[in-house]
C-alpha positions in Angstrom: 133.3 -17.4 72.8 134.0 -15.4 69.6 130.5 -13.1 68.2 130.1 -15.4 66.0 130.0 -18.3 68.4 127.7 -16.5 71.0 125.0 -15.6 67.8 125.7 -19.0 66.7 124.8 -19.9 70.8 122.0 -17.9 70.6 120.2 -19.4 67.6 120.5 -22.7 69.1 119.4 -21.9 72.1 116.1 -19.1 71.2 113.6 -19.5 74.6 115.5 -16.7 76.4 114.6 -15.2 79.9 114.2 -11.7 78.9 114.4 -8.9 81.9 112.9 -5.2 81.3 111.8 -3.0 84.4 108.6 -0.9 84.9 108.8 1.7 87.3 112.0 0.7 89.9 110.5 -3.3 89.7 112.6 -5.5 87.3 110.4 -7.9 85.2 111.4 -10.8 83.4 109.5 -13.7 81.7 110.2 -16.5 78.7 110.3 -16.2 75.9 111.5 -17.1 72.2 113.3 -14.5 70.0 113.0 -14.6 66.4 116.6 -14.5 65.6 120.1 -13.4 66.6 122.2 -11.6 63.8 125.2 -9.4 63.3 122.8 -6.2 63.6 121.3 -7.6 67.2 119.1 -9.8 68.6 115.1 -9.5 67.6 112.1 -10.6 69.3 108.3 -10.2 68.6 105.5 -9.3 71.0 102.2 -7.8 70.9 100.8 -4.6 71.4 98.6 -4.1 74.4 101.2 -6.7 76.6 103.1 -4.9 79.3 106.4 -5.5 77.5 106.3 -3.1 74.4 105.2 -0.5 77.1 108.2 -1.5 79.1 110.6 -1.4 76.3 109.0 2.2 75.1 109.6 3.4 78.5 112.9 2.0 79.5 114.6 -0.1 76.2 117.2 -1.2 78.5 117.1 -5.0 78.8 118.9 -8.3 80.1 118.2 -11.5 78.3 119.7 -14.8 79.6 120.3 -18.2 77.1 120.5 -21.3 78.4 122.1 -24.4 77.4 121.2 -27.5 80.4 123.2 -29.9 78.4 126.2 -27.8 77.9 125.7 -25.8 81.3 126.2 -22.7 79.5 124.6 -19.6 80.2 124.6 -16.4 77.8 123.4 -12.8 79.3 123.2 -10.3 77.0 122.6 -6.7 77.5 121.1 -4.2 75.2 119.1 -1.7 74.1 115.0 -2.2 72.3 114.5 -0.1 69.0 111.6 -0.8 67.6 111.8 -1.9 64.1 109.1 -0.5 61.8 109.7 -2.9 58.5 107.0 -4.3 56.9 108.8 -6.8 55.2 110.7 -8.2 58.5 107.3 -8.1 60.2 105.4 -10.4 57.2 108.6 -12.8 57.7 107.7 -12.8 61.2 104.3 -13.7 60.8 104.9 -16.5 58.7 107.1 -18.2 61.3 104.4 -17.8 64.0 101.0 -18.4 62.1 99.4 -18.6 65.4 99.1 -14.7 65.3 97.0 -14.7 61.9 94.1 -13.4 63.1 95.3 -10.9 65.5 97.0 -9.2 62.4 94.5 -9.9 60.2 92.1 -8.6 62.5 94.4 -5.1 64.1 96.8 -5.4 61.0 101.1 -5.4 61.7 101.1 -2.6 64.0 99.6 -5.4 66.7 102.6 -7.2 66.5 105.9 -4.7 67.3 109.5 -6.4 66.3 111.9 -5.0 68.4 115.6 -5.1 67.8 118.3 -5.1 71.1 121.4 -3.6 70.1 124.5 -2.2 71.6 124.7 -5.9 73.0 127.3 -7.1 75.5 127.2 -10.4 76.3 128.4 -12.6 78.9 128.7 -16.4 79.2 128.8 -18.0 82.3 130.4 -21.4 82.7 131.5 -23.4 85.5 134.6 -23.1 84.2 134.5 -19.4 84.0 132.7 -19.0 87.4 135.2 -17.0 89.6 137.4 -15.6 86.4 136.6 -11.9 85.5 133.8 -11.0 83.2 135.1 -10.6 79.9 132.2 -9.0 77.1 131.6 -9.7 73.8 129.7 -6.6 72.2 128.2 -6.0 68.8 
C-alpha cells in the first residue's frame, strides 16, 4: 500500500487496538481514532484515564487496524504529541456529543487530542505473511 492507501485504510477502518506501556507492562485496549491524515493519526481521550498518563510518560505507541472482510491488518508505530488546539478540540467534541457535559462541566482540557507521528506502518496480509516487512512512514 501507498500512504495514501494505508490513511485511506485507516479511515475506513477507525476502532484500532491501540498499545502504550506503563512501567515495563505493555497495555493495549479499543478504541476509535478521530481521524488519520497526512500530519498523523489523532485520537481523543480523557484526562484522569490511565492512557494520557501513559502517553505523557512514554508517547511511544503501536496501534493495529483491522479489516475481517479484507483480512488485512495495519500496525502502525508512532509517537503521542499532545495537541493543544482549541479549534481541533471543539471539532472533536462535536463528533462525540456524548462528552458534553464532561467539558462543559471540567472545560477542553478534560478531553486531551493527541497526535501519533513519525508513523511506520505495516500491513499484514496472508499474502504478505512470510515476505519481509516493508514500512510505509509519514
Amino acid at each position: 500500500m501507498t500512504k495514501t492507501e494505508v490513511i485511506e485504510f485507516l479511515n475506513a477502518n477507525p476502532t484500532c487496538y491501540f498499545a502504550t506501556s506503563e512501567g515495563n507492562k505493555p497495555r493495549v485496549r479499543a478504541l476509535r481514532m478521530v481521524r488519520a491524515d497526512e500530519k498523523g493519526i489523532l485520537i481523543q481521550t480523557v484526562e484522569g484515564k490511565d492512557l494520557p498518563k501513559q502517553l505523557k510518560d512514554n508517547p511511544q505507541v503501536e496501534i493495529c487496524f483491522y479489516n475481517a472482510e479484507r483480512n488485512v491488518q495495519v500496525r502502525v508505530a508512532g509517537k503521542a504529541t499532545l495537541v493543544e488546539d482549541t479549534a481541533l478540540q471543539k471539532e472533536v467534541l462535536e463528533q462525540r456529543p456524548f462528552l458534553k457535559p464532561l467539558v462543559e462541566k471540567k472545560g477542553l482540557s478534560a478531553m486531551p487530542v493527541f497526535r501519533i507521528v513519525e508513523c511506520a506502518a505495516y500491513v499484514w496480509t496472508m499474502e504478505t505473511n512470510f515476505a519481509p516487512k516493508v514500512y510505509v512512514k509519514w
